[in-house]
C-alpha positions as CSV (number, residue, x, y, z in Angstrom):
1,X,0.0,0.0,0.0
2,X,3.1,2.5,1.0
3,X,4.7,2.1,-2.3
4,X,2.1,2.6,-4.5
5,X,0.6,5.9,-2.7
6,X,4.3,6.9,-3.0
7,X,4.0,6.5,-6.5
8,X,0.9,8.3,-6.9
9,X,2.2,11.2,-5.4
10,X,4.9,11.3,-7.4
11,X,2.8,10.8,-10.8
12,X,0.7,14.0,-9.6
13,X,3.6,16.1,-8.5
14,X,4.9,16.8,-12.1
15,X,1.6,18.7,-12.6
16,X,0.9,20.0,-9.1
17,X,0.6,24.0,-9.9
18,X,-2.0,23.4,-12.7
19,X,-3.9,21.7,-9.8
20,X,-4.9,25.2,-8.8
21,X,-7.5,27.2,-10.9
22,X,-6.0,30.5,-10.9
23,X,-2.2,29.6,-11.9
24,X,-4.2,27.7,-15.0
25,X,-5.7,30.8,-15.6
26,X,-3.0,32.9,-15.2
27,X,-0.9,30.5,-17.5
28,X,-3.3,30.8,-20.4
29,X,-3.2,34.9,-20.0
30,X,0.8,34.6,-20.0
31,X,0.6,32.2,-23.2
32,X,-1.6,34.3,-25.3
33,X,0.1,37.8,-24.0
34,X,3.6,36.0,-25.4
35,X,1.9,34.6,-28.9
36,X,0.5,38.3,-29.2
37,X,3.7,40.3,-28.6
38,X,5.9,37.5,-30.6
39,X,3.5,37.6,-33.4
40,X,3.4,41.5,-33.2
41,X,7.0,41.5,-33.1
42,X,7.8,39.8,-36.5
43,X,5.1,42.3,-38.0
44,X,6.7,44.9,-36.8
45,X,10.4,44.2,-37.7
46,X,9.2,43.0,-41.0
47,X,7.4,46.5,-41.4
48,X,10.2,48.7,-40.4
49,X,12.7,46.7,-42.3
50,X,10.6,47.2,-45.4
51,X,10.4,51.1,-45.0
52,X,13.7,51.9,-44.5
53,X,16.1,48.8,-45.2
54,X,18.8,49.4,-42.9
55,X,19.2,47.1,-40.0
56,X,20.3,49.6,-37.1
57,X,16.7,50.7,-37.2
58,X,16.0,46.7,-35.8
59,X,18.3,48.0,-33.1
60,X,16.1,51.0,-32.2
61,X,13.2,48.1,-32.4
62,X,14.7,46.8,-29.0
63,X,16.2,49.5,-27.7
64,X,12.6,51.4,-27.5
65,X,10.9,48.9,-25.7
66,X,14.1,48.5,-23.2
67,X,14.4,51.5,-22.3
68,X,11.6,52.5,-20.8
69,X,11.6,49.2,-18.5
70,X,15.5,51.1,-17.8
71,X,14.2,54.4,-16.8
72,X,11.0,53.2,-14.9
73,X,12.5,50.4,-12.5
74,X,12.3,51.9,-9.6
75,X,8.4,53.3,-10.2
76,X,7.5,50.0,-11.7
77,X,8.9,47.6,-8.6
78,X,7.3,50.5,-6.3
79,X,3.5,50.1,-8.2
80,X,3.5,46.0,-8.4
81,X,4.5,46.1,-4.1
82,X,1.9,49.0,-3.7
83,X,-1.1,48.3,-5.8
84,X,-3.4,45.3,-6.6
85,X,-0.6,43.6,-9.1
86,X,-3.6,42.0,-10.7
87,X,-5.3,45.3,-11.8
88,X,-2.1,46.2,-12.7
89,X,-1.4,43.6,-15.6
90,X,-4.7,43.9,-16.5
91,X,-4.1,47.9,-17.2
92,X,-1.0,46.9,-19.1
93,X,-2.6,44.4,-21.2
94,X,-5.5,46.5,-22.3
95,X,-2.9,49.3,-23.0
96,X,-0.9,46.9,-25.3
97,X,-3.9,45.9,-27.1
98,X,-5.0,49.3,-27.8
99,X,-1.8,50.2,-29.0
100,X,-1.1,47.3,-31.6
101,X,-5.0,48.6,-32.9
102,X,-3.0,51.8,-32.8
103,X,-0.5,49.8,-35.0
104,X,-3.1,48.6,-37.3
105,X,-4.1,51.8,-37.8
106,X,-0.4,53.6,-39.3
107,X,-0.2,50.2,-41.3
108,X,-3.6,50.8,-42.6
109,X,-2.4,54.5,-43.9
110,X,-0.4,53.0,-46.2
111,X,3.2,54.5,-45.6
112,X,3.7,55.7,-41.7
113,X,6.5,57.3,-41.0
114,X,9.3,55.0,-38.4
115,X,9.2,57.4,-35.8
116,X,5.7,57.1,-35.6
117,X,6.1,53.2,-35.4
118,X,8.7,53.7,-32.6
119,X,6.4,56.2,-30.7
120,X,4.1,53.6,-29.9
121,X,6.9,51.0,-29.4
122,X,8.0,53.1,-26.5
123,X,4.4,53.2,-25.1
124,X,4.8,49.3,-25.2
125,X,7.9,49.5,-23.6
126,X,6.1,51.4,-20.4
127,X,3.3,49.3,-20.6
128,X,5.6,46.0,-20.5
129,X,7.9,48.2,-18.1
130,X,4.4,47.9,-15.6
131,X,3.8,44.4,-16.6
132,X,7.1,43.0,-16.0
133,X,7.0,43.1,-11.8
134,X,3.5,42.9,-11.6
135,X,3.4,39.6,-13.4
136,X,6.4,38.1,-11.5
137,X,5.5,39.3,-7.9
138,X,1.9,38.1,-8.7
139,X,2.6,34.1,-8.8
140,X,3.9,33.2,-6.0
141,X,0.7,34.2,-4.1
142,X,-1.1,31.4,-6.8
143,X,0.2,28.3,-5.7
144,X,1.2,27.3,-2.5
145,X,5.3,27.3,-1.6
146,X,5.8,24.0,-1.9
147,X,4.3,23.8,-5.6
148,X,6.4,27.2,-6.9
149,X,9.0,25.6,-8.2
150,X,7.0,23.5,-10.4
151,X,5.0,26.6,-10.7
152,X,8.4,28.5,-12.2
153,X,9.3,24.9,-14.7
154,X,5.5,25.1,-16.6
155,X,5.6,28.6,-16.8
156,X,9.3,28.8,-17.9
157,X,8.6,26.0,-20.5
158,X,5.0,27.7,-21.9
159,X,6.9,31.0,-22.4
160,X,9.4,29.0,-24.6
161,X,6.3,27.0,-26.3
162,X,5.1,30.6,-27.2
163,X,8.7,32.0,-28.2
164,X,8.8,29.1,-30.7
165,X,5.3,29.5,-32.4
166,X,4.5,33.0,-32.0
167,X,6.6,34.1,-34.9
168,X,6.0,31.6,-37.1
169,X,2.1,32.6,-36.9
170,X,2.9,36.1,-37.2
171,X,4.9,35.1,-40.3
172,X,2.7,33.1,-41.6
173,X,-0.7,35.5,-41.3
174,X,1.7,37.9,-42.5
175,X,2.1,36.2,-45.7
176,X,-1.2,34.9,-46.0
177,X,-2.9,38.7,-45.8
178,X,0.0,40.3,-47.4
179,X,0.5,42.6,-44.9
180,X,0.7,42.8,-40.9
181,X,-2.5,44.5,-40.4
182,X,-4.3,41.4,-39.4
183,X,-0.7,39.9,-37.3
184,X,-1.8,43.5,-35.2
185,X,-5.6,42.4,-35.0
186,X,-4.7,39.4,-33.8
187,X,-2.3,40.5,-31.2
188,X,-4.6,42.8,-29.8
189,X,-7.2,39.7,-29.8
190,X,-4.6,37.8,-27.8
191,X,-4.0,40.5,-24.9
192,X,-7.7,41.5,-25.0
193,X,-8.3,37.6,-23.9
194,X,-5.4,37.3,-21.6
195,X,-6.6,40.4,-19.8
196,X,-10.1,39.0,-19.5
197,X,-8.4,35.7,-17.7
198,X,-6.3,38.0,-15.5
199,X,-9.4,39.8,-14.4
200,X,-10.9,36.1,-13.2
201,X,-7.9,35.6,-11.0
202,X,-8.4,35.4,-7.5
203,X,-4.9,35.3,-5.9
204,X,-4.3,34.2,-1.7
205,X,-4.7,37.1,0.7
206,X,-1.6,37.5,2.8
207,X,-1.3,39.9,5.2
208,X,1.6,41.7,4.2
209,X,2.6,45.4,4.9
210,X,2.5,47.4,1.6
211,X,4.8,49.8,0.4
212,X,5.0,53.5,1.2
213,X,5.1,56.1,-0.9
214,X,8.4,57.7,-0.2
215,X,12.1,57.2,-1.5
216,X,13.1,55.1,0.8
217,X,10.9,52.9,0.1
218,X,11.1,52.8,-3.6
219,X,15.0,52.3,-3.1
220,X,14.3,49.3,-1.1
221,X,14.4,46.9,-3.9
222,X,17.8,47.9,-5.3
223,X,19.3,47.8,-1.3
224,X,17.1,44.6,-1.2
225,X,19.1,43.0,-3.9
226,X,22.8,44.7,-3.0
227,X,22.5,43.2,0.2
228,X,21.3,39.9,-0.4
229,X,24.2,38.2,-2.0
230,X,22.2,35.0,-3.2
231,X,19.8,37.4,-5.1
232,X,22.2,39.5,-6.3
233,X,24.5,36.6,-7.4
234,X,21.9,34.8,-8.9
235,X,20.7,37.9,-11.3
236,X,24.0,39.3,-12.1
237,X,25.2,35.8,-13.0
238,X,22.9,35.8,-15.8
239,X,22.8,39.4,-16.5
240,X,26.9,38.7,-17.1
241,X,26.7,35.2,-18.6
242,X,24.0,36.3,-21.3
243,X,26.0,39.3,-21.7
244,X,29.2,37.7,-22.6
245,X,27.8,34.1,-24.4
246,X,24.4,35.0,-26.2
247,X,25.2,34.8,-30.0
248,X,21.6,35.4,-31.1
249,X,22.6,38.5,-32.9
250,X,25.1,37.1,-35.0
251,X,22.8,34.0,-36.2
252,X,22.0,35.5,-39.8
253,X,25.7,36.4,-40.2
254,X,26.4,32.7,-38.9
255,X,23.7,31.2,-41.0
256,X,25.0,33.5,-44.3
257,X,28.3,33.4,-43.9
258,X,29.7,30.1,-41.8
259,X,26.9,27.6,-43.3
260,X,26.4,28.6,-46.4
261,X,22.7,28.5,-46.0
262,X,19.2,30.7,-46.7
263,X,17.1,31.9,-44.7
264,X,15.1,28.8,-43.7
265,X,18.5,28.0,-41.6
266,X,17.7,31.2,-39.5
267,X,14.0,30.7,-39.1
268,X,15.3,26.9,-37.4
269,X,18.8,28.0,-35.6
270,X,16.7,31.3,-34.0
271,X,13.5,28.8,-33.0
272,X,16.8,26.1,-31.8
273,X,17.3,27.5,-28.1
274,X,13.4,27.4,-27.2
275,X,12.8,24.2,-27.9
276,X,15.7,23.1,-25.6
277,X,14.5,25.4,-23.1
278,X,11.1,24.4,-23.5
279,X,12.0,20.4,-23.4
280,X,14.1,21.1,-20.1
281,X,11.4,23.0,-18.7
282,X,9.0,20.4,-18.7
283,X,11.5,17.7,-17.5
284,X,12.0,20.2,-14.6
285,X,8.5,20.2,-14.1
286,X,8.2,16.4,-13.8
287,X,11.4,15.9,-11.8
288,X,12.0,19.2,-10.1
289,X,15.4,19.8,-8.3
290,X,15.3,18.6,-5.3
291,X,19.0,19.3,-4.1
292,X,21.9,21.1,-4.5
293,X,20.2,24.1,-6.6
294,X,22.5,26.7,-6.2
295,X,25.2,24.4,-7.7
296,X,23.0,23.1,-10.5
297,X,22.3,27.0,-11.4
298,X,25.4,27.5,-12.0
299,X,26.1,24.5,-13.6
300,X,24.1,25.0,-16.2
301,X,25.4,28.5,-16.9
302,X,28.8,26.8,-17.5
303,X,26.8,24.2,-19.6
304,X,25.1,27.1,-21.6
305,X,29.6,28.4,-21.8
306,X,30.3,25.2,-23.7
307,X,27.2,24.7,-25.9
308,X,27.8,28.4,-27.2
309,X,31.9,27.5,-27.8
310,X,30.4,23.6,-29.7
311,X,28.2,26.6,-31.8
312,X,30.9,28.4,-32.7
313,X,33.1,25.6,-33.9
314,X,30.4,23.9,-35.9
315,X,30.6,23.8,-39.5
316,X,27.6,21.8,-40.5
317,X,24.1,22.7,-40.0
318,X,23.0,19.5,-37.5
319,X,25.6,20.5,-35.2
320,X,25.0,24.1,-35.1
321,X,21.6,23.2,-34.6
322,X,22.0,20.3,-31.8
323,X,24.5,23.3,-30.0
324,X,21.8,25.8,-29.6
325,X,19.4,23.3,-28.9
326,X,21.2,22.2,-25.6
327,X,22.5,25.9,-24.8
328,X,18.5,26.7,-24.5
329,X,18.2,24.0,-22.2
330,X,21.5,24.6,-19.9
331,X,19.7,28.3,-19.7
332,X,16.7,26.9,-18.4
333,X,17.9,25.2,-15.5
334,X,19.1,28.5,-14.9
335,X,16.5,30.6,-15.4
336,X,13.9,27.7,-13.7
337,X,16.6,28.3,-10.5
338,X,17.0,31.9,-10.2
339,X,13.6,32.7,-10.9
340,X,12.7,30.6,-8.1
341,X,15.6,31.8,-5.6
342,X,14.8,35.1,-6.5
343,X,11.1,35.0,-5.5
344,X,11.0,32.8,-3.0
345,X,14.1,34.5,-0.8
346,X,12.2,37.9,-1.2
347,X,9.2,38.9,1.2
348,X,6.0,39.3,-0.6
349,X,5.7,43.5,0.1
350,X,9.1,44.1,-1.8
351,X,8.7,41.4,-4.6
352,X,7.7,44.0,-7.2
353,X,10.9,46.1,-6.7
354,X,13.0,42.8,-6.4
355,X,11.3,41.6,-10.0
356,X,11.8,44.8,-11.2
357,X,15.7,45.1,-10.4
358,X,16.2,41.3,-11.5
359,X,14.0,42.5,-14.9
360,X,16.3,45.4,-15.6
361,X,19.2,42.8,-15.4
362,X,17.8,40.5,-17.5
363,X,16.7,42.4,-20.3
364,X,20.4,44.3,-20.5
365,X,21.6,41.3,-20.9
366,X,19.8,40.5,-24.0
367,X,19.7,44.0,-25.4
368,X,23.6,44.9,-24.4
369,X,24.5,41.3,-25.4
370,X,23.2,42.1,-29.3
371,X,25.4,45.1,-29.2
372,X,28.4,43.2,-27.6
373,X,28.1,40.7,-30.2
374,X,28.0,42.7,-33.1
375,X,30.7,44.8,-31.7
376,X,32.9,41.5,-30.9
377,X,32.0,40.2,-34.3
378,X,32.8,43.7,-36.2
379,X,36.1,43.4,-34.2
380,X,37.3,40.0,-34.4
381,X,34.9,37.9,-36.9
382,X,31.4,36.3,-36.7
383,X,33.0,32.8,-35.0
384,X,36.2,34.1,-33.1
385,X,33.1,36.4,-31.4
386,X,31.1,33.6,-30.4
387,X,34.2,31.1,-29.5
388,X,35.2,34.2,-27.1
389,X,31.8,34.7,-25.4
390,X,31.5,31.1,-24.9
391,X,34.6,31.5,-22.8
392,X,33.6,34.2,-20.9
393,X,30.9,32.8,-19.6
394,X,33.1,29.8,-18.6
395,X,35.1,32.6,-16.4
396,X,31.9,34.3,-15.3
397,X,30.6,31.0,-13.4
398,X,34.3,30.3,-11.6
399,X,34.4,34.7,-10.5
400,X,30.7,34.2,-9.4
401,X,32.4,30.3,-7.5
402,X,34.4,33.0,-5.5
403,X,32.8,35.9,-5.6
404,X,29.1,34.1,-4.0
405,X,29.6,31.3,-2.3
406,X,26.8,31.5,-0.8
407,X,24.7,31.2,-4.1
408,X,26.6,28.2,-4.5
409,X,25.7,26.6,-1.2
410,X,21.9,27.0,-2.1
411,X,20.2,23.4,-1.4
412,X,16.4,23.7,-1.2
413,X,14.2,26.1,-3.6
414,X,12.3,26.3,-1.0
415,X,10.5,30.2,1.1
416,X,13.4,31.6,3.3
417,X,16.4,30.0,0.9
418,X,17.3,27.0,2.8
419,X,20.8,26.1,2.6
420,X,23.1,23.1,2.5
């Protein structure tokens, strides 16, 4: 009888977080708000490219929606620890919607100017500035602690899923209406819905103190983070890993110049690192870590090191392909870990700020890391520049060794960050 309730338990386990209505809800909103902003995303690059055909304006694509999530951390962490975070991302979504109608609209002129197209790419960027810490700080009070971390693996995983098919449907309606008015009709059909789930969630009531409105108390989420040298070494680990090894920028030139091949080879080596990401987030969610996180974390960064160096050094498009693959899923046993270290080590009133801070790190990493690469790659070549960040991210994980030990020690991803 022992053994097979044992087993039971452990059969359940792998889906315990979808066991509670409001995560499933809150799932779907996430996985429609991600299909929506992917889709919108190829429509919009597609569009700009098209208008002006020079590629630094794809750079001002990024840089207008990072910014703002930049300049407003501080007032976005404050708002998620302050106000209902569930009104919150429902604001944001119906704000996003309305502007990719807004979207519709210049397409539907005919010939809108860029700057017009990047004026309501920085209201985007607010709105997702808003969203960010909101949506973060929010799911932890979903599921119970002991179900978070599984929590953190479907969620991680379904973001991947939606990475990976949300540009090929924007590309494909894209091509099928000749144009990206319907891709922005359909994005703002997508956040419309997930703002409609988001408005059926009932999260737990804790009785938590909220935040003040003063400076101190916005500030308390960067001296949160300084002083917390688990959260600080988990998100600066990626912020500096990311920085040094992410090679999406230089995929076309990789795919052009190294393989030899079109631009079906970019359409698979761009989708490569989600699926791994997305396979290693659902074997996370079925057997969770248990032990030893803090080491595993970092583990995998040095993982995601050599997968990006095997990338560099392949010649044929299988290995390229295989390399990326398993650098998406070394990432995801890093992201799956610092997501849940980070939320589970930080009291629920400062959560918002903490998310914010870790947000700012993560999306400089991916916006600073483009421009790193293509400086690298302008510098030394397309593969010396990946071959080199794969290396540096080698050194980044033995720095962080010294430099955190405590992030190291990390055993249990479990409220109050038990240690070894």
């Amino acid at each position: 009888m022992g053994p097979i309730a044992s087993a039971t338990d452990e059969r359940v386990a792998w889906w315990a977080a979808f066991a509670h209505r409001d995560f499933r809800r809150f799932q779907a909103a996430r996985v429609l708000a991600v299909l929506g902003i992917q889709m919108q995303g190829v429509a919009i690059g597609w569009q700009v490219y098209a208008m002006t055909g020079r590629p630094i304006d794809l750079a001002w694509v990024g840089l207008a929606q990072f910014i703002p999530a930049a300049c407003l951390t501080l007032v976005t962490g404050h708002a998620a620890d302050r106000f209902d975070r569930r009104r919150i991302l429902t604001a944001c979504l119906a704000a996003m919607a309305f502007l990719a109608v807004v979207l519709r609209e210049l397409a539907r002129s005919g010939h809108p100017h860029p700057r017009s197209i990047f004026a309501v790419l920085v209201g985007i960027g607010v709105a997702r500035a808003f969203m960010g810490p909101a949506n973060q700080s929010l799911l932890p009070n979903l599921v119970p602690v002991k179900d978070f971390p599984n929590a953190v693996a479907w969620g991680s995983s379904s973001w991947q899923a939606a990475t990976v098919f949300g540009p090929t449907l924007g590309g494909v309606l894209f091509a099928a209406t000749g144009g990206a008015q319907a891709v922005y009709l359909a994005t703002a059909a997508c956040l419309i819905t997930a703002a409609l789930f988001v408005t059926a969630i009932r999260p737990t009531s804790r009785a938590v103190r909220r935040a003040t409105s003063s400076l101190r108390s916005v500030l308390d989420g960067v001296r949160y983070v300084w002083r917390n040298q688990v959260v600080l070494g988990a998100i600066s680990l990626d912020l500096f890993a990311v920085l040094l090894g992410g090679a999406t920028a230089l995929l076309p030139a990789f795919a052009r110049d190294v393989l030899r091949s079109g631009p079906w080879a970019l359409g698979a080596l761009r989708s490569a690192p989600a699926v791994g990401a997305a396979v290693a987030g659902v074997l996370l969610a079925v057997r969770p870590i248990q032990r030893r996180a803090g080491a595993k974390m970092l583990a995998g960064v040095a993982a995601f090191g050599v997968a990006t160096i095997a990338f560099g050094l392949a010649r044929s498009f299988g290995l390229a392909l295989a390399s990326l693959v398993l650098a998406g899923a070394a990432d995801m046993v890093s992201v799956v870990v610092r997501s849940a270290l980070v939320q589970l080590a930080t009291p629920d009133e400062m959560r918002g700020r903490v998310s914010a801070v870790n947000m700012v790190f993560v999306g400089a990493s991916n916006e600073l890391g483009e421009f790193e690469s293509g400086l690298t790659a302008q510098w030394l070549g397309v593969v010396p520049a990946i071959i080199v960040g794969g290396f540096g991210t080698l050194v980044v994980v033995v720095v962080w060794l010294w430099r955190f030990p405590a992030l190291g020690r990390v055993d249990r991803l479990t409220e109050g960050g038990h240690r070894a």
